[in-house]
C-alpha positions, 0 to 999 in steps of 0.5 A: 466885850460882851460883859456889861460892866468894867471890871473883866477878869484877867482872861479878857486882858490875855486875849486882848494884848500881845505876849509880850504887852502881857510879860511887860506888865507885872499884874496883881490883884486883892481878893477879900473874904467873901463873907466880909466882903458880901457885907461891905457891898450890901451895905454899899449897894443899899446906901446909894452905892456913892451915886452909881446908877447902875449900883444905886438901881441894883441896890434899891431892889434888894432886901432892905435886911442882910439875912434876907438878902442872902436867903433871896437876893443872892440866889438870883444874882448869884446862879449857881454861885457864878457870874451871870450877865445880869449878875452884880459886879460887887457880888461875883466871886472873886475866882470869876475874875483870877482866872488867869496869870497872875504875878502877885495875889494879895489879900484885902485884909492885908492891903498895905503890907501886900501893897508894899509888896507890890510896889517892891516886886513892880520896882516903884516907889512905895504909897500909902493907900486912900480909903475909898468907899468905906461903908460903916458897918460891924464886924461881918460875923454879926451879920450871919447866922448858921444858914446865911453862913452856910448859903455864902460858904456854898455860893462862894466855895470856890473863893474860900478854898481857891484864897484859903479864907474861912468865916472869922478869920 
């Protein structure tokens, strides 16, 4: 692929693997608010992004403030409110990546009772999930003020309408 990072959207799959590869696979994802979700990976993004160096770089380029970041920063990872090759895997919309089929499409903020789902449609054995990079942060509405909230509602129009999110939800 010519995308530098890990994270594909599920088009790079449908192009790789045969028809029947693909009707073998139950495939699902989790999307997030992006308002929420644009808090989380700035805080995890400026604290070091858990020794990522990739990450950890990006992030040591950006504003050392969210509003800031959002006024600035954003526009020029985010051009046009799509993916760029330059652009950070954590800041691309979400819709980037849903490009495709998909079985199951949960939702972040309801990450257990979605899993449950998940496993029960796939026909394994339900878990509980871990907490992995969890960044320590308020709630996202402290964040935003009317501009910021308007920038991310722009940047990420597609994603609120596409995963019917909308800020304080």
């Amino acid at each position: 692929s010519d995308l530098n990072h890990a994270h594909q959207p599920i088009s790079y799959y449908e192009k790789i693997l045969t028809k029947e590869q693909l009707d073998d696979c139950f495939i699902f994802t989790f999307v997030r608010n992006p308002f929420s979700r644009l808090v989380s990976s700035y805080h995890y993004l400026t604290n070091g992004a858990d020794s990522n160096e990739y990450d950890a770089e990006i992030g040591a380029k950006l504003s050392k403030d969210f509003k800031t970041f959002v006024k600035k920063d954003l526009a020029f990872y985010l051009p046009g409110g799509g993916y760029s090759p330059d652009g950070q895997t954590h800041l691309t919309p979400m819709h980037w990546f849903v490009d495709g089929y998909y079985d199951f499409i949960g939702k972040v903020e309801n990450i257990n009772e979605d899993f449950e789902r998940v496993c029960d449609k796939s026909d394994r054995n339900r878990i509980t999930l871990p907490v992995n990079n969890k960044s320590n942060h308020k709630h996202y509405t402290e964040y935003y003020d009317n501009e910021t909230k308007q920038i991310v509602a722009e940047k990420y129009a597609k994603d609120l309408e596409m995963f019917n999110y909308k800020y304080g939800e």
